[in-house]
Z-matrix of the N, CA and C atoms (Angstrom, degrees):
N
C 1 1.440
C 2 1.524 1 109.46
N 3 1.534 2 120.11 1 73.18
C 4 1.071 3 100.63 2 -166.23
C 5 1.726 4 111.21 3 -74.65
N 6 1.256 5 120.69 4 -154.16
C 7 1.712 6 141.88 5 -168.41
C 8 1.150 7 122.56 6 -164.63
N 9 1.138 8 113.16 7 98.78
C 10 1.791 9 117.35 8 153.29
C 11 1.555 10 139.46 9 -55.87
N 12 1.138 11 119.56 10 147.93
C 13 1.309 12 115.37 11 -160.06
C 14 1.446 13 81.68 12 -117.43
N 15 1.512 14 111.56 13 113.87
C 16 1.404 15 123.21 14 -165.79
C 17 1.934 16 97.41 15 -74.06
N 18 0.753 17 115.07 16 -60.47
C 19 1.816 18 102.38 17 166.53
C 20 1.852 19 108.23 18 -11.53
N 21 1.031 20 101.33 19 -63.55
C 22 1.611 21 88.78 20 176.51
C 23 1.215 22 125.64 21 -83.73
N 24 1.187 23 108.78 22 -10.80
C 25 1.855 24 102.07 23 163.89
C 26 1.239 25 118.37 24 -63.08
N 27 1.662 26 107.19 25 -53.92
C 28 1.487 27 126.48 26 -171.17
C 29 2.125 28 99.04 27 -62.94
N 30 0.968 29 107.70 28 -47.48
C 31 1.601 30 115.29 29 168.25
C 32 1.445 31 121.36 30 -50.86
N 33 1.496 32 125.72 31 -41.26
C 34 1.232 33 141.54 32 176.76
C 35 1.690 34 100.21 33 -65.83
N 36 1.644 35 123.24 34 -62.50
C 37 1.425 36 128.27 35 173.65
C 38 1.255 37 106.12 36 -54.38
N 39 1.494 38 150.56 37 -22.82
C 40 1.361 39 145.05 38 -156.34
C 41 1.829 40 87.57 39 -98.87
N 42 1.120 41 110.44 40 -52.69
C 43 1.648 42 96.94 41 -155.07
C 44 1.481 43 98.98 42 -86.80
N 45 1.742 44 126.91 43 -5.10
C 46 1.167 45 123.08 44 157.32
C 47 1.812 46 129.80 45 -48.93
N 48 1.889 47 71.24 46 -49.72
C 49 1.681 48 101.20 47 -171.60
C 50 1.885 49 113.41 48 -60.43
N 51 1.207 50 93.24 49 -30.42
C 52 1.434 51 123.20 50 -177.00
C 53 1.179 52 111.22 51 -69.24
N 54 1.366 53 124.04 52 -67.28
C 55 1.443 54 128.38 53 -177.22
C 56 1.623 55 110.42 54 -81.98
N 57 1.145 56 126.26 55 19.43
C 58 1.367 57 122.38 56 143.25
C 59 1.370 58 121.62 57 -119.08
N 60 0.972 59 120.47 58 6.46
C 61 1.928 60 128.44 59 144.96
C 62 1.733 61 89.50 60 118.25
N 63 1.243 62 140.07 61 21.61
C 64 1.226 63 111.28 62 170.00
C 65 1.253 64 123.32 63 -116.83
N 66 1.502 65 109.86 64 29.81
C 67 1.643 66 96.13 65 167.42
C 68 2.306 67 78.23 66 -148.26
N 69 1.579 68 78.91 67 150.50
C 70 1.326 69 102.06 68 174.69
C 71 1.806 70 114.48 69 -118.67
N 72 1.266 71 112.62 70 164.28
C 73 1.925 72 98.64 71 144.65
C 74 2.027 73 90.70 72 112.72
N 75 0.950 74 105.69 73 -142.50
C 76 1.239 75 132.43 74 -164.84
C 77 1.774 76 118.59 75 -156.85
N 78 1.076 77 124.71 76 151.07
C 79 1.523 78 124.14 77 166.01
C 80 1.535 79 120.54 78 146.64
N 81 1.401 80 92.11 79 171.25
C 82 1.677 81 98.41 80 -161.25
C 83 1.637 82 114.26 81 -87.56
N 84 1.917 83 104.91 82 112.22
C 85 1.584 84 89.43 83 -169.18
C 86 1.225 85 101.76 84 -96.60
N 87 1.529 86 132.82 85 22.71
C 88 1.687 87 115.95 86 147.03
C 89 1.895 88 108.85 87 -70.05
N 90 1.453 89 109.40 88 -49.53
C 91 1.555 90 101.99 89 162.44
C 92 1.526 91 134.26 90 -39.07
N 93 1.209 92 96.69 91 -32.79
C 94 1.385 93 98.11 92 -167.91
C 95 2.170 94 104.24 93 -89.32
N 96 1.413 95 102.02 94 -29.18
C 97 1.400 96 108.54 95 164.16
C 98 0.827 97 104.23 96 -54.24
N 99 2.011 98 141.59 97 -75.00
C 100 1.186 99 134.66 98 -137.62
C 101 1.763 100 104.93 99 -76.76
N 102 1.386 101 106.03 100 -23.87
C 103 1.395 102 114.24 101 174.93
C 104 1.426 103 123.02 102 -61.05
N 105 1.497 104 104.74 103 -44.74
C 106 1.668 105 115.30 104 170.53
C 107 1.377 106 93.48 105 -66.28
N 108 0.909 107 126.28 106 -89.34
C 109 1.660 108 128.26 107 -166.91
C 110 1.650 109 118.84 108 -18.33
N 111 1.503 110 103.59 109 -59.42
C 112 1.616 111 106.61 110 159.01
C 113 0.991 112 124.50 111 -15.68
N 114 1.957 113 109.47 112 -66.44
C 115 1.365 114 129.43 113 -152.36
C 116 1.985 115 104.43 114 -89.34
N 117 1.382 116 106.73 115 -32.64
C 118 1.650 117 116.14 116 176.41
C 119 1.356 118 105.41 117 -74.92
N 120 1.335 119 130.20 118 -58.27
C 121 1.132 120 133.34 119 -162.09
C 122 1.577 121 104.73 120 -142.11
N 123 1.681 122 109.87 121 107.00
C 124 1.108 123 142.19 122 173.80
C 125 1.271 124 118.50 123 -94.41
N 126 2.137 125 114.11 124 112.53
C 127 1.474 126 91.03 125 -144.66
C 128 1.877 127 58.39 126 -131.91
N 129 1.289 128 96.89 127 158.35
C 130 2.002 129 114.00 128 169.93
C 131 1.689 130 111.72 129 -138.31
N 132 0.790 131 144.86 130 167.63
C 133 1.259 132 150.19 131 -162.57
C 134 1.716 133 114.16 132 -98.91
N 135 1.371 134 137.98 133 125.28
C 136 0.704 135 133.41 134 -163.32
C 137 2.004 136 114.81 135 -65.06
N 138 1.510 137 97.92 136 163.81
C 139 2.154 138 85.81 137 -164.94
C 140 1.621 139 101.93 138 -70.02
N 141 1.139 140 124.60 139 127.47
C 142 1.747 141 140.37 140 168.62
C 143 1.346 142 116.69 141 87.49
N 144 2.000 143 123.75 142 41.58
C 145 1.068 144 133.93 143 -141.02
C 146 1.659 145 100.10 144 -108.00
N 147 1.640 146 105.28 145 -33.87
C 148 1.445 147 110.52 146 168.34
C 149 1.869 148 113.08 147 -80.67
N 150 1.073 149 107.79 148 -27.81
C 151 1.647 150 100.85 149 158.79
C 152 1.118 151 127.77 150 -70.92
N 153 1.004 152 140.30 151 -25.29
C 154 1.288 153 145.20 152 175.20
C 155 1.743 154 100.19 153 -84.46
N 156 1.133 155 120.32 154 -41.11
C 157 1.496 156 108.78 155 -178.88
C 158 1.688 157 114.43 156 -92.81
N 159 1.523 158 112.78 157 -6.28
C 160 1.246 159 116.21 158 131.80
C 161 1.751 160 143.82 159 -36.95
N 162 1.655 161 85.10 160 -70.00
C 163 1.335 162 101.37 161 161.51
C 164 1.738 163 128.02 162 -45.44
N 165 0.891 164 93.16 163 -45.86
C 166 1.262 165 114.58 164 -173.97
C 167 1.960 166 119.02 165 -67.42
N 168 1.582 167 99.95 166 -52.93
C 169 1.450 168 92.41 167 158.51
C 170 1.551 169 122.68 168 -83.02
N 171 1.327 170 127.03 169 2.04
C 172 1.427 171 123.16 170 171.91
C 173 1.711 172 88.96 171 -79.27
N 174 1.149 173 131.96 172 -23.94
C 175 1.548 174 115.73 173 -161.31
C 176 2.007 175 103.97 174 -80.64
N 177 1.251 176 102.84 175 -13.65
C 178 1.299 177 109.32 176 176.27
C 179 1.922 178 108.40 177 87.34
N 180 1.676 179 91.74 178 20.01
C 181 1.865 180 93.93 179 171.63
C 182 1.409 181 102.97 180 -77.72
N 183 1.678 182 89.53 181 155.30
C 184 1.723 183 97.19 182 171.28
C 185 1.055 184 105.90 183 -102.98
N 186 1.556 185 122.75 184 124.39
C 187 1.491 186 125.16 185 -175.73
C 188 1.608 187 109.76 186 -134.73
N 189 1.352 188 106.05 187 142.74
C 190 1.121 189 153.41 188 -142.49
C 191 1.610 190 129.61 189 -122.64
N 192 1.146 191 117.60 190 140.28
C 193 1.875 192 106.43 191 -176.22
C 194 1.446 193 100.19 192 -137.82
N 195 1.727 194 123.15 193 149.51
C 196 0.905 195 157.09 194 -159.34
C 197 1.271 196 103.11 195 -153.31
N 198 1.604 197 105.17 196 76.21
C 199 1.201 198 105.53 197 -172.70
C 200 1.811 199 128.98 198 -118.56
N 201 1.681 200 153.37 199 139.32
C 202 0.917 201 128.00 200 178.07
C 203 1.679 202 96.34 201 -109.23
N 204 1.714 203 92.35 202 133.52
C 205 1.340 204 104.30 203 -123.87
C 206 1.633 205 100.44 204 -136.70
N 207 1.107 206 135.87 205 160.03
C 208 1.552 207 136.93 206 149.46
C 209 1.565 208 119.17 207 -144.62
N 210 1.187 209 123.13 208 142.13
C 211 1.658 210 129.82 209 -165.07
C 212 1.758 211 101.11 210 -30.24
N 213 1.566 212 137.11 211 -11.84
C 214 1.034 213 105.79 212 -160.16
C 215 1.963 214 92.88 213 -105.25
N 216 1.361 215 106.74 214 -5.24
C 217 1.739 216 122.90 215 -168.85
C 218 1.881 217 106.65 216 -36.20
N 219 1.593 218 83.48 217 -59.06
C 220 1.891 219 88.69 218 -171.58
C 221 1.502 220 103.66 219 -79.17
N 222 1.405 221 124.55 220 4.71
C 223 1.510 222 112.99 221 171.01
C 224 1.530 223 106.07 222 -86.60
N 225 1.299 224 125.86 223 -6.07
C 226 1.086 225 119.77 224 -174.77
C 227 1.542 226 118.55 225 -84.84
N 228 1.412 227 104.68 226 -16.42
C 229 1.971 228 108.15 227 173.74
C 230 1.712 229 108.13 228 -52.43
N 231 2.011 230 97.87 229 -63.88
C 232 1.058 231 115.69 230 163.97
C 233 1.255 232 111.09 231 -37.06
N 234 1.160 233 129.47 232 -85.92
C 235 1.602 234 123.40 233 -174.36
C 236 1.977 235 120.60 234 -30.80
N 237 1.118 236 105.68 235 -54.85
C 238 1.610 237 109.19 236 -159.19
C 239 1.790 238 103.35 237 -94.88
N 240 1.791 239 114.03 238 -22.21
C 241 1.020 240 106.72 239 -174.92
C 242 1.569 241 116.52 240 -115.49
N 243 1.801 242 97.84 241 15.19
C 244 1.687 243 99.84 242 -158.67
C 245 1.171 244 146.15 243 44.61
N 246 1.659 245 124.91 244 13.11
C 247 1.195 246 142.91 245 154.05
C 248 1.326 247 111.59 246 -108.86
N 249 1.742 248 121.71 247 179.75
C 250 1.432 249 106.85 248 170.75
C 251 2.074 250 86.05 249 -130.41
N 252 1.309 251 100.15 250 160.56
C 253 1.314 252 134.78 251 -164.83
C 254 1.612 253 99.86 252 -15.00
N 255 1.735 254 103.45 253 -58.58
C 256 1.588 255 131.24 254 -173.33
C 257 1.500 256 88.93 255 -32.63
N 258 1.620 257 113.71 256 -74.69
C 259 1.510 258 111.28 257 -162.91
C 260 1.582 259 115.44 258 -27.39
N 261 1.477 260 120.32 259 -46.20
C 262 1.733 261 132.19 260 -164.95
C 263 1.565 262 95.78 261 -62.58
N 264 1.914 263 114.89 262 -40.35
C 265 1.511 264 85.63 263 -156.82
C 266 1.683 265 97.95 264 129.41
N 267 1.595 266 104.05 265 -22.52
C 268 1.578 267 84.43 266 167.72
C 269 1.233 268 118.93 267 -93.69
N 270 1.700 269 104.21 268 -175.35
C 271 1.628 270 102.69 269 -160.24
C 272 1.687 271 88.47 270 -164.36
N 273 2.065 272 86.24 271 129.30
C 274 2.058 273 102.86 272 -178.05
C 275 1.314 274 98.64 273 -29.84
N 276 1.601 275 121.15 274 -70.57
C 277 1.366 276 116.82 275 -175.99
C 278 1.397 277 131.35 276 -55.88
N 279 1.296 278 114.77 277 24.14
C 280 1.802 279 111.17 278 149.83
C 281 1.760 280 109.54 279 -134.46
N 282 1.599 281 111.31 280 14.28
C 283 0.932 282 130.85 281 164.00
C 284 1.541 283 122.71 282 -48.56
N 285 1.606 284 129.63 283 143.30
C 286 1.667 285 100.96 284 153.84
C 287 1.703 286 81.97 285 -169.16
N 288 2.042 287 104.55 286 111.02
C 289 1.142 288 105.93 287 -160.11
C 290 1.728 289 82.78 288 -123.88
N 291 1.667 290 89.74 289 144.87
C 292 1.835 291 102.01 290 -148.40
C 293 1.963 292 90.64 291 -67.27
N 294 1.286 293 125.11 292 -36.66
C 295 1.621 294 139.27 293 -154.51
C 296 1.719 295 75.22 294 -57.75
N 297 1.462 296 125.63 295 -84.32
C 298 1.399 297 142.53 296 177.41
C 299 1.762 298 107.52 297 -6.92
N 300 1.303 299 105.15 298 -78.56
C 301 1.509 300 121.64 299 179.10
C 302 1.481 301 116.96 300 -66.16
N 303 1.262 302 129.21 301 9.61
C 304 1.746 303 139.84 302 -166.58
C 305 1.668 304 93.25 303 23.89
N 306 1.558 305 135.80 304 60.30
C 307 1.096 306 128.12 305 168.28
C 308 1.902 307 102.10 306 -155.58
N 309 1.367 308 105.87 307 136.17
C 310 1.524 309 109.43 308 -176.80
C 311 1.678 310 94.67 309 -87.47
N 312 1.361 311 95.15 310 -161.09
C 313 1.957 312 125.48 311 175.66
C 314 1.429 313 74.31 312 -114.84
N 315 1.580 314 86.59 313 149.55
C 316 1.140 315 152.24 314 -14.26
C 317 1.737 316 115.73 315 -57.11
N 318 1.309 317 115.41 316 4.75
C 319 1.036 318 104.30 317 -165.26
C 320 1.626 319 139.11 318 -43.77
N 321 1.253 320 162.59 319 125.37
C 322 1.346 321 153.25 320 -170.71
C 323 1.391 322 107.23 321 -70.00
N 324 1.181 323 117.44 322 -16.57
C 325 1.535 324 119.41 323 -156.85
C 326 2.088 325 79.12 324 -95.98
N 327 1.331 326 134.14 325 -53.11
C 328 1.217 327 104.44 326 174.69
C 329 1.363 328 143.30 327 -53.29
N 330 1.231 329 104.86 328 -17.55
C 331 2.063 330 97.87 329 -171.61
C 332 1.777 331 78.74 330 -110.53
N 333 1.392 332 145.31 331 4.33
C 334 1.283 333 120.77 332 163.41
C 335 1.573 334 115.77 333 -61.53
N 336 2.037 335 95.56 334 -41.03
C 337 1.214 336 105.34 335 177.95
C 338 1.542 337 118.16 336 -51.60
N 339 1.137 338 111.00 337 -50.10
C 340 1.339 339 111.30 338 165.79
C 341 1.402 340 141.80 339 -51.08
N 342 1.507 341 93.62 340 -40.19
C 343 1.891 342 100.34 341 164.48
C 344 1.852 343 129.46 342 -53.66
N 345 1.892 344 86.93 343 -26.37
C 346 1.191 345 105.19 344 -167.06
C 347 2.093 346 104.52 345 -80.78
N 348 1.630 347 100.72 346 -44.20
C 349 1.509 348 107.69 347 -163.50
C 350 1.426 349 85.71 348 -76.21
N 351 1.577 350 139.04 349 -14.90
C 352 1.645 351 127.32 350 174.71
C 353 1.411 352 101.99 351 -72.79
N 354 1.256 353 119.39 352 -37.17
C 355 1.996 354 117.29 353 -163.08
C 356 1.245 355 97.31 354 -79.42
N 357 1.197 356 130.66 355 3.14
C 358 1.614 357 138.48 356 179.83
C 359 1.650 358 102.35 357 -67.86
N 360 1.463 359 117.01 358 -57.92
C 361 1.439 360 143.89 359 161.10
C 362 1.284 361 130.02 360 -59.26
N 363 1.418 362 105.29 361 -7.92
C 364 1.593 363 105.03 362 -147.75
C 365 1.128 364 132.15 363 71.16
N 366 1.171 365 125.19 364 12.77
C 367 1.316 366 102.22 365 -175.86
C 368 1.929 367 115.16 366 -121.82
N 369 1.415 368 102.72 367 118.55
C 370 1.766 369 110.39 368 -172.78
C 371 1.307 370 109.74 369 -75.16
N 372 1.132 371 106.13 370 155.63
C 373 1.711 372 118.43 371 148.48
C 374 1.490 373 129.45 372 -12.04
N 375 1.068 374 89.37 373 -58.14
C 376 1.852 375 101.37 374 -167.24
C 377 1.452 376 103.92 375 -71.64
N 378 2.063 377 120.95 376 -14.78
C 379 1.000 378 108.30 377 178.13
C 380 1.186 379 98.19 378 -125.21
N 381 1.516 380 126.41 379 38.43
C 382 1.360 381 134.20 380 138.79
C 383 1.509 382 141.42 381 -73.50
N 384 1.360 383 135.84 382 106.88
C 385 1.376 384 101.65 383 -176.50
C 386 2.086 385 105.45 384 -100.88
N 387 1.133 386 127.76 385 142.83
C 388 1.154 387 138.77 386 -151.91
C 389 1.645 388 117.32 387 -125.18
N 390 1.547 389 123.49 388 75.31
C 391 1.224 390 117.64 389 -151.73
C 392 1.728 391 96.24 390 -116.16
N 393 1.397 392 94.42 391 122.52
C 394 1.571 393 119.62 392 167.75
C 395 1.950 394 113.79 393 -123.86
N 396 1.661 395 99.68 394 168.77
C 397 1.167 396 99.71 395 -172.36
C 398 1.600 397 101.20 396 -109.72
N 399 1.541 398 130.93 397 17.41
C 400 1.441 399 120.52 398 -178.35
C 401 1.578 400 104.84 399 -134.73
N 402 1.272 401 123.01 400 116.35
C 403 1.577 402 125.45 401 170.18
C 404 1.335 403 114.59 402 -21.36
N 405 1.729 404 115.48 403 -43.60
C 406 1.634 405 103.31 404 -146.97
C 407 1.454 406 86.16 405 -124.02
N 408 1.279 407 132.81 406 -26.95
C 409 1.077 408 103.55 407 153.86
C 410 1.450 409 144.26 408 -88.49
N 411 0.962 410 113.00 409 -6.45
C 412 1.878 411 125.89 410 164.89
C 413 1.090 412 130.04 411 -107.46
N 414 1.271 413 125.94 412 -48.42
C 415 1.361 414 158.42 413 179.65
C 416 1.735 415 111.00 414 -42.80
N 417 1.996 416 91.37 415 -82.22
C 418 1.147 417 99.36 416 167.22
C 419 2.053 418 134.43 417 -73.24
N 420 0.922 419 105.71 418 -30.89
C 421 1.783 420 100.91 419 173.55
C 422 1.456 421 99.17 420 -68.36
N 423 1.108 422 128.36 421 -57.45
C 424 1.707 423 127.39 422 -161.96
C 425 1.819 424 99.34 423 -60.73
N 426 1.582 425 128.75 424 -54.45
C 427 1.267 426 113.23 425 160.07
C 428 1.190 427 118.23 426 -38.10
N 429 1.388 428 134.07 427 -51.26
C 430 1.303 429 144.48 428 -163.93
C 431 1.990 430 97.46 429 -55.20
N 432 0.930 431 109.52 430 -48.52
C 433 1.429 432 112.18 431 -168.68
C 434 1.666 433 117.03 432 -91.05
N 435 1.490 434 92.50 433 -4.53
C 436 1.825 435 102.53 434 172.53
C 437 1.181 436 135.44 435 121.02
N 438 1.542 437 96.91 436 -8.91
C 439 1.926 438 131.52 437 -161.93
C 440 1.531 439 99.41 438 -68.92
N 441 1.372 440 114.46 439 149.96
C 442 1.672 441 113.86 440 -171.57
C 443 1.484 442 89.66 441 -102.39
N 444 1.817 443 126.83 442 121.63
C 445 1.499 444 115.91 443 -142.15
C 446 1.675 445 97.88 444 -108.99
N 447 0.942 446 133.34 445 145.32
C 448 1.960 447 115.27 446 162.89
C 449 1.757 448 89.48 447 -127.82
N 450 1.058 449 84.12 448 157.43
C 451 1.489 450 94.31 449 -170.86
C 452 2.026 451 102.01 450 -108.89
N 453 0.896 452 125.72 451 115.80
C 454 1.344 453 122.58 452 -173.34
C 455 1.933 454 117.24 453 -84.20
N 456 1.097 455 123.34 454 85.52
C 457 1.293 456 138.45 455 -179.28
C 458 1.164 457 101.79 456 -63.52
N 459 1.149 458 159.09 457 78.88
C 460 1.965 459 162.80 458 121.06
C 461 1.048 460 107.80 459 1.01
N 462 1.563 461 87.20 460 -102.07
C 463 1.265 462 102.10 461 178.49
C 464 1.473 463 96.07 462 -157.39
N 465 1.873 464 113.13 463 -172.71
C 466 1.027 465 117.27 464 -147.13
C 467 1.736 466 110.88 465 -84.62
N 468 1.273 467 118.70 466 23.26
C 469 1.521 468 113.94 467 -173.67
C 470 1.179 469 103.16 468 -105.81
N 471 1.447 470 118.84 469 -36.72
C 472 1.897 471 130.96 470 178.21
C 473 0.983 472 104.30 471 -84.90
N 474 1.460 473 129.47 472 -27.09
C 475 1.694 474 98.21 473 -162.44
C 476 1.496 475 116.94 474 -74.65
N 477 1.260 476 137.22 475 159.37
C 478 1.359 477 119.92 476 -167.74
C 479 1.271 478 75.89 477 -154.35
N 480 1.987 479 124.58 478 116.42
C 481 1.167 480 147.98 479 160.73
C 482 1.130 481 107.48 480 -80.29
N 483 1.718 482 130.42 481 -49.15
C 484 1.226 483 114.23 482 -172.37
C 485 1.662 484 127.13 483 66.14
N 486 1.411 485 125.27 484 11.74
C 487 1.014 486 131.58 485 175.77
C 488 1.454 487 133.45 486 -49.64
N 489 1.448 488 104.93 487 -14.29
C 490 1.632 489 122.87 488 170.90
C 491 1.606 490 100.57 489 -90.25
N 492 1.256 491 143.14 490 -23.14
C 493 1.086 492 134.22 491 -173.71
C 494 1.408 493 115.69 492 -58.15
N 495 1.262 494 141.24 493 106.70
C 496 1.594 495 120.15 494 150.48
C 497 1.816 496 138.88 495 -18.33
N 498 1.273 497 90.61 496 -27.10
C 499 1.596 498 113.02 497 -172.34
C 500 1.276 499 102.91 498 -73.70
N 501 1.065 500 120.36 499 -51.66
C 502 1.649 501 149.02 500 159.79
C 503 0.756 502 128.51 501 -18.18
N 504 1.703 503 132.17 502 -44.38
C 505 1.521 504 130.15 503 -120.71
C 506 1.506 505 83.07 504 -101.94
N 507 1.610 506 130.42 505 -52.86
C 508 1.070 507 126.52 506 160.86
C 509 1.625 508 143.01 507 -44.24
N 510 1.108 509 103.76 508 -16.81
C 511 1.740 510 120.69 509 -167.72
C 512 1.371 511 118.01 510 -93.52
N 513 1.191 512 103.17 511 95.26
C 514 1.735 513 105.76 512 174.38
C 515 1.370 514 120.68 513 -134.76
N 516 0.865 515 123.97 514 148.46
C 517 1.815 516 132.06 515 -148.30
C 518 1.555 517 90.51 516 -90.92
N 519 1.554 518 101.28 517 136.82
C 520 1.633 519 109.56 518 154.87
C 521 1.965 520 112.32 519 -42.39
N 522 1.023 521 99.76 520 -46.99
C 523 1.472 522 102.51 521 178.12
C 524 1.273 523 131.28 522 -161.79
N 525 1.328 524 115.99 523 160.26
C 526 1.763 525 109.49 524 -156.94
C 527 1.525 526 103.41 525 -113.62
N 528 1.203 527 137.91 526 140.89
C 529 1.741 528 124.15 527 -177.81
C 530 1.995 529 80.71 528 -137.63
């Protein structure tokens, strides 16, 4: 499953765009990404998302992201919640952001990474709990590697059952919220 690091896509189209005479000037194409992105895909935080990840670092959990991802992903805590990630309690080292690793989800090779930067601490699988909103991409690899999985049901735009998948047919979350 590989991953692009959209910086060089958007870089590859600029000096294309460039060397056949239609773009002139100067400017910032991480700006100009986070700007498209804004305008394509308008993402907001789910309702009681900083309380709960409040909650969560007052409890003294170590939390962690498994994320498919591009350099502008973790600006978005900061952005929508006015803190950045650090404030909650997470930490790079339980991090594993797909742009970083040139590999998406479902991949196995991401939550291995993760199994691995947890055994750093001690801390395994079995005393992980691992909550995503898509069967085949969260659900199933993170079971696959040992992770105790909940599947996070929102609402109806994220959730991704995946029930036609083959990958699937086996994959069901310790628990559903």
């Amino acid at each position: 499953y590989p991953e692009v690091r959209i910086e060089e896509v958007w870089q590859a189209l600029v000096d294309q765009a460039a060397g056949d005479g239609w773009l002139r000037g100067e400017g910032s194409i991480e700006m100009a990404i986070v700007d498209h992105e804004c305008r394509v895909n308008p993402c907001w935080p789910m309702p009681g998302l900083e309380a709960v990840l409040e909650d969560l670092g007052q409890r003294g959990l170590a939390l962690g992201i498994v994320s498919n991802a591009q350099f502008y992903t973790p600006l978005l805590f900061q952005a929508l919640l006015g803190r950045p990630l650090e404030d909650f309690g997470f930490e790079d080292a339980r991090c594993v952001w797909s742009y970083r690793e040139r590999e998406g989800k479902p991949s196995q090779e991401l939550y291995q990474k993760l199994k691995d930067k947890l055994a750093v601490n001690g801390i395994t699988p079995e005393e992980t709990l691992y909550v995503g909103n898509d069967i085949r991409n969260d659900i199933w690899p993170a079971g696959e590697r040992g992770f105790r999985t909940v599947l996070f049901a929102g609402d109806e735009r994220s959730l991704r059952w995946r029930k036609e998948d083959p990958d699937c047919q086996n994959a069901e979350p310790e628990f559903i919220i």
